[in-house]
LOTIKOL-785657 format. One record per atom (N, C-alpha, C): residue number from 0; residue in one letter; x, y, z. Coordinates in nm, 2 decimals, padded with zeros to 4 digits, m for minus. Each point is the difference from the previous one (the first is absolute). Example, Ala and Ser with C-alpha at 12.3 -4.5 7.8 and 13.67 -1.06 7.14 Angstrom:
2
0/A/01.32/m00.57/00.78;
0/A/m00.09/00.12/00.00;
0/A/00.09/00.12/00.00;
1/S/m00.04/00.11/m00.07;
1/S/00.09/00.11/00.00;
1/S/m00.08/00.11/00.08;
// end
This chain:
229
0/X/12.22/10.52/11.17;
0/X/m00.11/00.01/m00.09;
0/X/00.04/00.06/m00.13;
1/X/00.06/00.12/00.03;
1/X/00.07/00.07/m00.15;
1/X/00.06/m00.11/m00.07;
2/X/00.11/m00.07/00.05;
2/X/00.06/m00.06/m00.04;
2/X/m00.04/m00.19/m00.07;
3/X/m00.10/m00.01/00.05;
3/X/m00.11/m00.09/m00.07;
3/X/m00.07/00.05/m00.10;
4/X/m00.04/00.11/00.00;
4/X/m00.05/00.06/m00.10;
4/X/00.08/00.01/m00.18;
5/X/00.11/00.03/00.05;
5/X/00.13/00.03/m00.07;
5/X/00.01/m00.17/m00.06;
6/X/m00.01/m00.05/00.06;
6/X/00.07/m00.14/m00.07;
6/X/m00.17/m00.09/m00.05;
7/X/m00.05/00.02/00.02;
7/X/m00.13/m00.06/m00.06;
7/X/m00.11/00.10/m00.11;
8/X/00.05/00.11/00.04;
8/X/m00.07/00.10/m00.11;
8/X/m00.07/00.08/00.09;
9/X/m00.10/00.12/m00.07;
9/X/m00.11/00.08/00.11;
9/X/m00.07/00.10/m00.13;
10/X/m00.07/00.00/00.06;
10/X/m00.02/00.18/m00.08;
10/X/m00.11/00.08/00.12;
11/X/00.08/00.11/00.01;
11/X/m00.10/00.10/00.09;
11/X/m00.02/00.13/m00.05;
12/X/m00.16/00.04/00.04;
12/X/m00.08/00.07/m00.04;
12/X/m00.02/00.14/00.02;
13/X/m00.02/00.13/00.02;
13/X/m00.01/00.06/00.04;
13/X/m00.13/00.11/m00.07;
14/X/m00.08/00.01/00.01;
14/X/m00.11/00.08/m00.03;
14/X/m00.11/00.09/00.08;
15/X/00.01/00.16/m00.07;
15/X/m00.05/00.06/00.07;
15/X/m00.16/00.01/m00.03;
16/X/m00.09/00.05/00.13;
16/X/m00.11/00.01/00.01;
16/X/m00.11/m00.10/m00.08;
17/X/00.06/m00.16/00.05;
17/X/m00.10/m00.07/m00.05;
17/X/00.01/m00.10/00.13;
18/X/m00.11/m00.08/00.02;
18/X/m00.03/m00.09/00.13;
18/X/00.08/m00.08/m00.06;
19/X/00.01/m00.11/00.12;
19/X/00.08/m00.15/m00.06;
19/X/m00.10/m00.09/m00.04;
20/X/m00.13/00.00/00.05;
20/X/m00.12/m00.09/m00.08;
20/X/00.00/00.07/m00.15;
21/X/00.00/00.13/00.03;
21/X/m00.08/00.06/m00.18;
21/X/00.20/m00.09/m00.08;
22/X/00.12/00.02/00.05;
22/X/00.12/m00.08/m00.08;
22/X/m00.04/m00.11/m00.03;
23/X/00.00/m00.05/00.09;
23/X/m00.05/m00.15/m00.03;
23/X/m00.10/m00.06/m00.10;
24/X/m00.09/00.07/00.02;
24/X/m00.10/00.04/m00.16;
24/X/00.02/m00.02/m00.12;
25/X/00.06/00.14/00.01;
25/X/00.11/00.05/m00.12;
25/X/00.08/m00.15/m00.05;
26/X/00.05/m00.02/00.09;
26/X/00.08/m00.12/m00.05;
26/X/m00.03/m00.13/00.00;
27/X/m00.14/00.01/m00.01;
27/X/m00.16/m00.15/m00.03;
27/X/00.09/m00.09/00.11;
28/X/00.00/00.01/00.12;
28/X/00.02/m00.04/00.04;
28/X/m00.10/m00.10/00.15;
29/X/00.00/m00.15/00.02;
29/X/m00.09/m00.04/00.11;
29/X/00.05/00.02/00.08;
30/X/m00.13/00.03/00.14;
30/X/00.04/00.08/00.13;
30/X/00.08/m00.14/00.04;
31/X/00.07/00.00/00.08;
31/X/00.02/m00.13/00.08;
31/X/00.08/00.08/00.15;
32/X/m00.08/00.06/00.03;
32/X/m00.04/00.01/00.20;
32/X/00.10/00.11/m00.01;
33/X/00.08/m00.01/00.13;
33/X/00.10/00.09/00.04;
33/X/00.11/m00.10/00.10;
34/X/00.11/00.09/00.00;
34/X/00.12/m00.08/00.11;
34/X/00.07/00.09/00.06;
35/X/00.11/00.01/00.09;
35/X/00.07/00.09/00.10;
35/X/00.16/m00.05/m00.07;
36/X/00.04/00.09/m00.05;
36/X/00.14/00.00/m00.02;
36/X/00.05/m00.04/m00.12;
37/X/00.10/00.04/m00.07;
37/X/00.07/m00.07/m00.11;
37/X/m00.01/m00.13/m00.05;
38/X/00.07/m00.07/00.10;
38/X/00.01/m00.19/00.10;
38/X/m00.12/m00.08/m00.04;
39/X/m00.10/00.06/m00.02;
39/X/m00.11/m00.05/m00.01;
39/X/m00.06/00.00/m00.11;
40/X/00.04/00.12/m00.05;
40/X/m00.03/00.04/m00.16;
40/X/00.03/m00.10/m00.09;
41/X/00.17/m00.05/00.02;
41/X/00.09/m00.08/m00.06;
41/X/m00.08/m00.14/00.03;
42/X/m00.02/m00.05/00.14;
42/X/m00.05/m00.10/00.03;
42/X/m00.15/m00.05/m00.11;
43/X/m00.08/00.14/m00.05;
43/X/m00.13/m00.04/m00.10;
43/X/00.05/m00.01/m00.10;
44/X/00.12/00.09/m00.08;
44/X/00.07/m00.05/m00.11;
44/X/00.04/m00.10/m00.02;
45/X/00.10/m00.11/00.13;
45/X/00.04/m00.08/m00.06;
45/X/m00.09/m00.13/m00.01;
46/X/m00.13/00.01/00.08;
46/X/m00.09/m00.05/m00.02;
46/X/m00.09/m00.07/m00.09;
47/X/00.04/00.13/m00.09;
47/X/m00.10/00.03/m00.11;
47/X/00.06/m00.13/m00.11;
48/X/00.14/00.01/00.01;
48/X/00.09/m00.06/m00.11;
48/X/00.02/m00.12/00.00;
49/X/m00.02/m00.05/m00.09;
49/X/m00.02/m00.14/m00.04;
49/X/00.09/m00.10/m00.06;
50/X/00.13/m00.04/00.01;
50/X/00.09/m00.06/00.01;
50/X/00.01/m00.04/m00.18;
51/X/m00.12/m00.07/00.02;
51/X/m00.02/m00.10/m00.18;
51/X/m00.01/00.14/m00.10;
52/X/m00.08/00.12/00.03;
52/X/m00.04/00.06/m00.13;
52/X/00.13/00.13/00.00;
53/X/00.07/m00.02/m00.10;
53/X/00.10/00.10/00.02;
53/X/m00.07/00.13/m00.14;
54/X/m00.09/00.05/00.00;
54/X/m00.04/00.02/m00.12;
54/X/m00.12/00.15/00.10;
55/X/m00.09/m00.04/00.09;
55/X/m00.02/00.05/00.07;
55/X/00.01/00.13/00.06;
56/X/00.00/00.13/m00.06;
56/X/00.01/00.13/00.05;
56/X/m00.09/00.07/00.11;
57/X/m00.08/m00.07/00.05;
57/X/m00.12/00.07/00.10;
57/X/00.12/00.05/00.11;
58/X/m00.06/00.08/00.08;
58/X/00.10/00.00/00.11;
58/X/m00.08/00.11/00.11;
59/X/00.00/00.01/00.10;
59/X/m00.03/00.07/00.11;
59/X/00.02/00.13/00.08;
60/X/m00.09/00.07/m00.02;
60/X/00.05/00.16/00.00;
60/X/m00.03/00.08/00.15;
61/X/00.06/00.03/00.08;
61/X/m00.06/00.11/00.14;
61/X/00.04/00.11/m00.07;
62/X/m00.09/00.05/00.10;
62/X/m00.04/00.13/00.01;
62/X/m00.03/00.10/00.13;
63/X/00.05/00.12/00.02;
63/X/m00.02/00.10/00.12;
63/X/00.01/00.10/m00.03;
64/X/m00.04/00.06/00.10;
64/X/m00.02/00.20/m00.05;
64/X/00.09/00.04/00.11;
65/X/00.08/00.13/m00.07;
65/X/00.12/00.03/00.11;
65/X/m00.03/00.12/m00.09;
66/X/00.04/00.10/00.12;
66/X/00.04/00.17/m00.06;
66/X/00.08/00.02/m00.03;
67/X/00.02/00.10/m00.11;
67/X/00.12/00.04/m00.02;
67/X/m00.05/00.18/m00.09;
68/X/00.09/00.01/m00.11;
68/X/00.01/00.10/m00.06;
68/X/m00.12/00.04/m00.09;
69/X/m00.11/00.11/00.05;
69/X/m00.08/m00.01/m00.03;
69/X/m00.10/m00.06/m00.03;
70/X/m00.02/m00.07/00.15;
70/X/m00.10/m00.09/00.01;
70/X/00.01/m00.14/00.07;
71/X/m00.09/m00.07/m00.05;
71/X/00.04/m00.15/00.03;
71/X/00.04/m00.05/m00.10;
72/X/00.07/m00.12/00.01;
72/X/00.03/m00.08/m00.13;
72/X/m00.04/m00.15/00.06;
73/X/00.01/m00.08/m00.10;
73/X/m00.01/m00.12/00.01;
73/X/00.09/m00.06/m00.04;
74/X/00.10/m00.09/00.11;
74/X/00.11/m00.09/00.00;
74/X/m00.04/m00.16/m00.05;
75/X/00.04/m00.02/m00.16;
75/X/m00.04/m00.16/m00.03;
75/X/00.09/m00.07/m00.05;
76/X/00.02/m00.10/00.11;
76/X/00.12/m00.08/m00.03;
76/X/m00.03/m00.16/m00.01;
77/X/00.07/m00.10/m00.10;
77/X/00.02/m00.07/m00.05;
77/X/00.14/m00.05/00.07;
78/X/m00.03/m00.11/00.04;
78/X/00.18/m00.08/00.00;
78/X/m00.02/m00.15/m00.06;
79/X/00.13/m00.02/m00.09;
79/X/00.01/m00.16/m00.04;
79/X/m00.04/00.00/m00.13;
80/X/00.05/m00.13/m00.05;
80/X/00.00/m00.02/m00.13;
80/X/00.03/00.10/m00.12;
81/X/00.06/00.04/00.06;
81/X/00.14/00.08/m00.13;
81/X/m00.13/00.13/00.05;
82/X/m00.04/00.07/00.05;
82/X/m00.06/00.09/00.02;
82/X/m00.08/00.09/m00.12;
83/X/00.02/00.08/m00.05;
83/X/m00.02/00.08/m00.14;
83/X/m00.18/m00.02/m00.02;
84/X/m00.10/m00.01/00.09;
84/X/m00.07/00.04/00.00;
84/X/m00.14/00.04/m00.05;
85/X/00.07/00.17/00.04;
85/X/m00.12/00.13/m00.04;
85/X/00.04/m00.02/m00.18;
86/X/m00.10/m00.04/m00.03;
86/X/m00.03/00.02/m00.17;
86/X/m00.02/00.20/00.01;
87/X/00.05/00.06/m00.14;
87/X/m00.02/00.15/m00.03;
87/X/m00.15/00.06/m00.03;
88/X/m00.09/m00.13/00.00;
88/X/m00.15/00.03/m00.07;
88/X/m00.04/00.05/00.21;
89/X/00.07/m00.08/00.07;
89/X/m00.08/00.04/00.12;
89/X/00.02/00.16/00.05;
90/X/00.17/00.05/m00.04;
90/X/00.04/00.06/00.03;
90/X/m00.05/00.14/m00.07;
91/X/00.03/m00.01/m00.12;
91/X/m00.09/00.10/m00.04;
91/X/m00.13/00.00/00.05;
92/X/m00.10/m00.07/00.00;
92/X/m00.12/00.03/00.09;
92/X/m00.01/00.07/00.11;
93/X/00.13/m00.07/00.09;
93/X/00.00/00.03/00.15;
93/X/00.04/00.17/00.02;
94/X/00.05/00.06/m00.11;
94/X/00.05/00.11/00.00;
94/X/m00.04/00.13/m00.04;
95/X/m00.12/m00.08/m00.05;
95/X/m00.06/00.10/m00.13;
95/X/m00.07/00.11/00.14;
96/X/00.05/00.12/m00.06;
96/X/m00.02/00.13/00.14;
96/X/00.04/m00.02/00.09;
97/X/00.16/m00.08/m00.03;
97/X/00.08/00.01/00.14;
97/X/00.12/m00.03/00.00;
98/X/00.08/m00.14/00.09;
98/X/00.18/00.00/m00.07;
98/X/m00.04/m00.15/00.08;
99/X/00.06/m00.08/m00.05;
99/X/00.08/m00.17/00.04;
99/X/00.14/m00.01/m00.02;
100/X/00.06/m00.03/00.07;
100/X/00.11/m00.01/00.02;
100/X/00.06/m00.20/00.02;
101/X/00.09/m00.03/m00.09;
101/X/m00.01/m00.15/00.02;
101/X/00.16/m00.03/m00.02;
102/X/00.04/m00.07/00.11;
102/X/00.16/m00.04/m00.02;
102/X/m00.03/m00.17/m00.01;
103/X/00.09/m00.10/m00.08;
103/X/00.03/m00.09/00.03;
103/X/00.10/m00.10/m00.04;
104/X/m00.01/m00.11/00.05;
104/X/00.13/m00.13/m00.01;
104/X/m00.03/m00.13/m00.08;
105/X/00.01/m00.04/m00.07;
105/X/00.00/m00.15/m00.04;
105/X/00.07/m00.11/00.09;
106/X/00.06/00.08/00.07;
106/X/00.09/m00.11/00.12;
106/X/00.11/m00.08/m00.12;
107/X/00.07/m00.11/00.03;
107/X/00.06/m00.06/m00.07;
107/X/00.13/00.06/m00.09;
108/X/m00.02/00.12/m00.10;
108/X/00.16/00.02/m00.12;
108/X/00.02/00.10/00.08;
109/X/m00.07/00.10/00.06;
109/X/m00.15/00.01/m00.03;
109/X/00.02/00.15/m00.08;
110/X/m00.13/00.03/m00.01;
110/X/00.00/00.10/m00.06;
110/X/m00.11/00.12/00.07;
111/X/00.03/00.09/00.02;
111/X/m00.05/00.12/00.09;
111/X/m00.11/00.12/m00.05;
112/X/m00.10/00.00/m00.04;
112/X/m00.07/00.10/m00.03;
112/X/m00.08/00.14/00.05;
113/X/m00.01/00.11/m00.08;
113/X/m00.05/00.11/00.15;
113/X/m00.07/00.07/m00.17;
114/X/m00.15/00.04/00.06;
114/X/m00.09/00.06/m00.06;
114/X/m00.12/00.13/00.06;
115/X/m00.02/00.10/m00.10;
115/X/00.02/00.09/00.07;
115/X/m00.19/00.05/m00.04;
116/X/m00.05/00.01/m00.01;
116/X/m00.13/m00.01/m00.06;
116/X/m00.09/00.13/00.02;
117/X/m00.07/00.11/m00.05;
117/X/m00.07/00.12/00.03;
117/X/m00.09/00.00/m00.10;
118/X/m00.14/00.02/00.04;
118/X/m00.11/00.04/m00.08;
118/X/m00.07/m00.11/m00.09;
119/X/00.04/m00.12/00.02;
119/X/m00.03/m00.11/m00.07;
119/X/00.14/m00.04/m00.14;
120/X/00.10/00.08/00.07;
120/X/00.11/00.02/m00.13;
120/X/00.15/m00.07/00.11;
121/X/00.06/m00.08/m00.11;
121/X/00.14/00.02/00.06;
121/X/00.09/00.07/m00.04;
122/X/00.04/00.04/00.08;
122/X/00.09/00.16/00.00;
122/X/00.15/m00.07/m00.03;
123/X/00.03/m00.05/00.14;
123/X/00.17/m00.07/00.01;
123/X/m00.01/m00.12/00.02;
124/X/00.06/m00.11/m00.11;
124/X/00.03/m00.12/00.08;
124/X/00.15/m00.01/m00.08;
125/X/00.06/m00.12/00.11;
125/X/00.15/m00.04/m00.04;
125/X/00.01/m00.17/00.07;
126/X/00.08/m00.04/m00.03;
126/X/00.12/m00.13/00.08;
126/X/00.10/00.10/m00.02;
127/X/00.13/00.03/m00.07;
127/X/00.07/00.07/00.04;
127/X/m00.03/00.14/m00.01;
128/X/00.07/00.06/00.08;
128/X/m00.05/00.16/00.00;
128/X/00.10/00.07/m00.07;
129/X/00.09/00.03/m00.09;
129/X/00.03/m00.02/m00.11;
129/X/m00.10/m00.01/m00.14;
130/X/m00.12/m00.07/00.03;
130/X/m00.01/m00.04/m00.12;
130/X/m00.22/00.00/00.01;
131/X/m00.01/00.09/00.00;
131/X/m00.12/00.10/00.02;
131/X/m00.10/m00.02/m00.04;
132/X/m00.12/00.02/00.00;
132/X/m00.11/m00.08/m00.11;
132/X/m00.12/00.11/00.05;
133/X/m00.08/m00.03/m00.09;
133/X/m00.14/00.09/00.04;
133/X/m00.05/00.13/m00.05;
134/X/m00.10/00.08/00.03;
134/X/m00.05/00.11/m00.11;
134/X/00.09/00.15/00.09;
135/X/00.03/m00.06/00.13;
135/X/00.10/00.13/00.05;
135/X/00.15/m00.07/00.08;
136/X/00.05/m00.07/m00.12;
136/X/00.16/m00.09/00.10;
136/X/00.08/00.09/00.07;
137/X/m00.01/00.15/m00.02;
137/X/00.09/00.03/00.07;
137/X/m00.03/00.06/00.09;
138/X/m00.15/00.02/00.08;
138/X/m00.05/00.08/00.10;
138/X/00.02/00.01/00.09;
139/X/00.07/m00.15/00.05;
139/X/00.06/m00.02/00.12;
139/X/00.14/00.03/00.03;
140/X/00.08/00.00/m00.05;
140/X/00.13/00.03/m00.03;
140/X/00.07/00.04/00.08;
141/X/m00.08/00.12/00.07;
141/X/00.10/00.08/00.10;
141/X/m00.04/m00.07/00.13;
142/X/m00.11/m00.06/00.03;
142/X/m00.05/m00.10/00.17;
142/X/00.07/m00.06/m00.08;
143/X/00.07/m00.14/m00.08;
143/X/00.03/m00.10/m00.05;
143/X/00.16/00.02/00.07;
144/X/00.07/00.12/m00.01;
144/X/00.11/m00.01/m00.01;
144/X/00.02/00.04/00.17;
145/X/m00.13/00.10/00.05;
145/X/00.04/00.02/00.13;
145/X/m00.01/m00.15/00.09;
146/X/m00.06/m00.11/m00.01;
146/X/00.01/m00.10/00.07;
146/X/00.11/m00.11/m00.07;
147/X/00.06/00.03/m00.08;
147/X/00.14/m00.08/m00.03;
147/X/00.02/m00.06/m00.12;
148/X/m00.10/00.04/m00.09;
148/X/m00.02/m00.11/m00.13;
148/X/00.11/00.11/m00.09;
149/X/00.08/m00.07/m00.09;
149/X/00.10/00.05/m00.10;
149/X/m00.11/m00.01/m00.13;
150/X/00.00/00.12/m00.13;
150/X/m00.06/00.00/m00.08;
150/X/00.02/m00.03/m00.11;
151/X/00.15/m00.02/00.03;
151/X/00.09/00.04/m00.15;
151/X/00.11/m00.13/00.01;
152/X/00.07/m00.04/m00.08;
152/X/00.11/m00.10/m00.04;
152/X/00.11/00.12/00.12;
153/X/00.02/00.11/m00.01;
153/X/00.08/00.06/00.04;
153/X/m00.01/00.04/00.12;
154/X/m00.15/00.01/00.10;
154/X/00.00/00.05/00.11;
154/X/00.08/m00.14/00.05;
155/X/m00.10/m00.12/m00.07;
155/X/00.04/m00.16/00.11;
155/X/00.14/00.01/m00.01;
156/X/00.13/00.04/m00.06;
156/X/00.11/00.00/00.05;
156/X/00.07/00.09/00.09;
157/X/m00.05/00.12/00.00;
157/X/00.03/00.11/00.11;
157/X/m00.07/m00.02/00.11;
158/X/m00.10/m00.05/m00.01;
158/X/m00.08/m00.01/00.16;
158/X/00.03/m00.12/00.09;
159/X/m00.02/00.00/00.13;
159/X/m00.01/m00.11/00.08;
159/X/m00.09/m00.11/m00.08;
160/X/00.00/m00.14/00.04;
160/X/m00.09/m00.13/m00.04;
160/X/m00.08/00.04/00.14;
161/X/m00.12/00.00/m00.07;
161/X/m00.18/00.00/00.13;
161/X/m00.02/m00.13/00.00;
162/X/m00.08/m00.06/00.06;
162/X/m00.10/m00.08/00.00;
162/X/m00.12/00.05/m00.08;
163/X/m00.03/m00.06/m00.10;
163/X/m00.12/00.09/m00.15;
163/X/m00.13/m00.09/00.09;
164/X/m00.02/m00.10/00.04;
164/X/m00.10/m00.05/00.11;
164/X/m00.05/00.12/00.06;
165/X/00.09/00.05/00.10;
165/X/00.00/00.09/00.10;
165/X/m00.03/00.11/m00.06;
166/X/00.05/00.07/m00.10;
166/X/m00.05/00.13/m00.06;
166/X/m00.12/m00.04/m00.05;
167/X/m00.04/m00.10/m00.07;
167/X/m00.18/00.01/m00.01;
167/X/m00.07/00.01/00.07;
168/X/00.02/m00.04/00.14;
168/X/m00.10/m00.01/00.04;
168/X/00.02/00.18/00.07;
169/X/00.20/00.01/00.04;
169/X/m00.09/00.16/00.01;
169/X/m00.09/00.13/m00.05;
170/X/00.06/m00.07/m00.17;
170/X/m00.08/00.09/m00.10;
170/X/m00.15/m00.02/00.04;
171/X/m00.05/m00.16/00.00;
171/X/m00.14/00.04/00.07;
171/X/m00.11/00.08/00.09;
172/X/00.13/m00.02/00.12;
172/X/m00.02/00.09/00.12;
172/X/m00.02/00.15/m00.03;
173/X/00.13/00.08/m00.11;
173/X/m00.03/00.10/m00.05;
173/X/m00.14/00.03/m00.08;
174/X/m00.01/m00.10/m00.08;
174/X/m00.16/00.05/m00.08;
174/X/m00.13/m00.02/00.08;
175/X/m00.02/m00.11/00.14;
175/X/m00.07/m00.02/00.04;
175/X/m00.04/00.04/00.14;
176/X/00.12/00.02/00.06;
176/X/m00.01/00.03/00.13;
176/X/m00.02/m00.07/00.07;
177/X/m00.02/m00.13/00.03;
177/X/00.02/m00.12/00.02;
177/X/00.12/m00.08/00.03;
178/X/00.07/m00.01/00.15;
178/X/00.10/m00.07/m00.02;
178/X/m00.02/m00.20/00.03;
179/X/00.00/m00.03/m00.03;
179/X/00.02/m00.15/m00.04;
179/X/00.09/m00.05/00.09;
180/X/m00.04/m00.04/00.10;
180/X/00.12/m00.14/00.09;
180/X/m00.05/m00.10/00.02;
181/X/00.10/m00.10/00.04;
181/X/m00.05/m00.09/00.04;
181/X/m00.08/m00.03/00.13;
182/X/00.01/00.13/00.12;
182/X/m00.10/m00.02/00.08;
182/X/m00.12/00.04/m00.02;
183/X/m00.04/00.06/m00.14;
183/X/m00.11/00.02/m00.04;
183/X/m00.06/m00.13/m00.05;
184/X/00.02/m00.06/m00.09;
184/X/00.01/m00.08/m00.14;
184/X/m00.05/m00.12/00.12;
185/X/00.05/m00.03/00.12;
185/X/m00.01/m00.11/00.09;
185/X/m00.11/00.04/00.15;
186/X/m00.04/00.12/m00.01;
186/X/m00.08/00.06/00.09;
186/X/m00.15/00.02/m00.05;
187/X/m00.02/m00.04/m00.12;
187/X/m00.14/00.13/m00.11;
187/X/m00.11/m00.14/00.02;
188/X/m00.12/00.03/m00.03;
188/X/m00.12/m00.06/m00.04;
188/X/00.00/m00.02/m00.15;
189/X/m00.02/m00.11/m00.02;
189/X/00.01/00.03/m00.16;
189/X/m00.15/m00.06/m00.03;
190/X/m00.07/00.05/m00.11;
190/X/m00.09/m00.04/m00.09;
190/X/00.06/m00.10/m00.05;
191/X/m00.07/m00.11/m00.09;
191/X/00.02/m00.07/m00.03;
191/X/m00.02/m00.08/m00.14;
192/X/00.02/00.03/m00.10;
192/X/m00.06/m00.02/m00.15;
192/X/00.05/m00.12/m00.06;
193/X/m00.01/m00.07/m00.10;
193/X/00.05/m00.09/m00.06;
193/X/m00.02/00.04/m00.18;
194/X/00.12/00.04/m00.03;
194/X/m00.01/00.04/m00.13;
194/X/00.01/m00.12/m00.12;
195/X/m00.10/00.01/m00.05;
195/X/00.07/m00.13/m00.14;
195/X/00.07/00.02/m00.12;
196/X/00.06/m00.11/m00.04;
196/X/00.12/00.06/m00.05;
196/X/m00.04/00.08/m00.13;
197/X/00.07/00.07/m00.13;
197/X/m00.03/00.05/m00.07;
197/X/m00.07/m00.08/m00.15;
198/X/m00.08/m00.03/m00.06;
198/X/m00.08/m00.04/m00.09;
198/X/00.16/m00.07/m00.09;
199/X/00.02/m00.05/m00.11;
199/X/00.15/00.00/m00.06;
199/X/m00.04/00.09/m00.13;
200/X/m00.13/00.07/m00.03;
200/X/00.00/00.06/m00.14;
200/X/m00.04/00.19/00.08;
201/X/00.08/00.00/00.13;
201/X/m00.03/00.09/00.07;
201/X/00.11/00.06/00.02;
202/X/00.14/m00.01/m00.03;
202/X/00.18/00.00/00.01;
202/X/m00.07/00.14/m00.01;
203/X/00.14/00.06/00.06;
203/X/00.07/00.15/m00.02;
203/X/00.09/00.03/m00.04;
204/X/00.12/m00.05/00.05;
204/X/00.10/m00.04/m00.07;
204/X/00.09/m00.16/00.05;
205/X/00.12/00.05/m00.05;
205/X/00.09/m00.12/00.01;
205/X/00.12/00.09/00.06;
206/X/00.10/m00.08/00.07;
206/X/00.11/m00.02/00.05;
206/X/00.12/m00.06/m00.07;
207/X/00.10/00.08/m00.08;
207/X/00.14/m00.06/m00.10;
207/X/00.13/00.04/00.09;
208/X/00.03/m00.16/00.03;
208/X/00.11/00.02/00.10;
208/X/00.06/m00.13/m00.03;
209/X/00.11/00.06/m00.07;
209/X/00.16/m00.06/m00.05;
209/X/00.04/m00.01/00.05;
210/X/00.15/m00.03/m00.01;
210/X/00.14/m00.02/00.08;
210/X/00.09/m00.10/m00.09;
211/X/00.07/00.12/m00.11;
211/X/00.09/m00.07/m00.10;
211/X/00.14/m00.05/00.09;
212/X/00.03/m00.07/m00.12;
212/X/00.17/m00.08/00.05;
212/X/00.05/00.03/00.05;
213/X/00.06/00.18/00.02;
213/X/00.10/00.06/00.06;
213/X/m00.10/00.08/00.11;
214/X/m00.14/m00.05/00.03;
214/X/m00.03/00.01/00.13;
214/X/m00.03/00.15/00.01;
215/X/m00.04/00.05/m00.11;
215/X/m00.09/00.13/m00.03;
215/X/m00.11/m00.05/00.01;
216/X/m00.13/00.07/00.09;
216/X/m00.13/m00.01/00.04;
216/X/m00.05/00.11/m00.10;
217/X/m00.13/m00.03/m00.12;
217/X/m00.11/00.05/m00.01;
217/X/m00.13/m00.01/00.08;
218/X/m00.05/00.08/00.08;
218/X/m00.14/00.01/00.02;
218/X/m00.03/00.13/m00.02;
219/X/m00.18/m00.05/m00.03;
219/X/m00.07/00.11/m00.07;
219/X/m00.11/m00.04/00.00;
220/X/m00.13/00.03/00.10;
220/X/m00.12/m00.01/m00.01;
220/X/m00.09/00.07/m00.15;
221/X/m00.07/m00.10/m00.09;
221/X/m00.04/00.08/m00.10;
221/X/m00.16/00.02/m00.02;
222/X/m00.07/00.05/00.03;
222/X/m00.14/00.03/00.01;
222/X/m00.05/m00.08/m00.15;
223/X/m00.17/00.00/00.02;
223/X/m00.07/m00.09/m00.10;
223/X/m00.02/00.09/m00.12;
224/X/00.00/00.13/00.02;
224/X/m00.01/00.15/m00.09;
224/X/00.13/m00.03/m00.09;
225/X/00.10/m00.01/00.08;
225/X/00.13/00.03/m00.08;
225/X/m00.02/m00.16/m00.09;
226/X/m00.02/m00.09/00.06;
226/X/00.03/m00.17/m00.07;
226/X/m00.11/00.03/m00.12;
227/X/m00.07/00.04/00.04;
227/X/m00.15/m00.02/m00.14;
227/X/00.04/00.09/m00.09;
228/X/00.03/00.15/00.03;
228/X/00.04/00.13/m00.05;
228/X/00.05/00.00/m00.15;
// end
């Protein structure tokens, strides 16, 4: 299932002390029932997707409540179609007097995201962790490094090579208390929502990903603040 996830995209959710109906909400999203397991989830996704309209962003959201670190949280996950999701207007909502936590994949080059969210604010986000973003980038720093992530041009040559997959999701586990397996992910009830896609005069940002002659990669997610700015 990870591994499907991984090559088709995903984005998963983590939020404390909100139901998965009031998420779903939040994220104007239509009820559409409930299902038993991951397998199933994917099954109303790929459902949803319509062969002719490649233009199409709606996509299909579960939802469950699992305990963890002070409190309950609510696990919302997405799989397919390049994944990427939770828009930041949901997330700051979903946070506001509390923390969301969101890792994800585009599947495909791909490119890996992990966002860190408190109070209606984002604190930490990155793709590389190295290369830090947010109103507190370095908060995490010392969990970051205890689960395997290098910070520096310098640590990534002195340290072992991690799996950076694998470290987000345990950085998650750390902020949330929530560990994430696949016998969960394939065992849960999920709620069921259908989110539509984003408006197009609704953007947040954009995504600038090069790869000159000599096979140097730019990427760099750039927010709608900074583009308008």
């Amino acid at each position: 299932m990870f591994r499907y996830a991984l090559e088709t995209g995903y984005t998963l959710t983590l939020v404390r002390g909100v139901a998965p109906t009031e998420v779903l909400q939040v994220m104007e999203a239509e009820p559409q029932g409930t299902c038993t397991g991951a397998d199933a989830l994917i099954e109303r996704q790929d459902e949803l997707g319509d062969p002719t309209d490649y233009w199409d962003e709606s996509f299909v959201a579960g939802a469950f409540t699992i305990p963890g670190e002070g409190g309950d949280w609510t696990l919302v996950l997405h799989v397919g179609d390049g994944g990427m999701g939770m828009q930041s207007r949901f997330l700051e909502a979903l946070s506001d007097g509390g923390c969301a936590v969101v890792h994800s994949s585009n599947g495909g080059k791909p490119m890996h995201f992990f966002h860190w969210y408190e109070d209606g604010e984002l604190r930490t986000t990155f793709e590389w962790p190295t290369a830090r973003d947010g109103s507190t980038p370095d908060a995490l720093n010392s969990m970051m490094r205890e689960v395997g992530f290098a910070l520096s041009d310098d640590e990534g040559e002195t340290s072992e090579r991690v799996d950076t997959k694998a470290a987000g999701f345990a950085l998650a586990e750390r902020l949330t208390g929530v560990r994430v397996t696949e016998e969960l992910l394939r065992g849960a009830e999920y709620q069921l929502g259908l989110v539509p896609e984003e408006p197009a005069g609704d953007w947040t940002g954009i995504v600038i990903d090069i790869t000159d002659a000599h096979g140097e990669r730019l990427c760099k997610e750039v927010t709608r603040d900074e583009v308008e700015g």
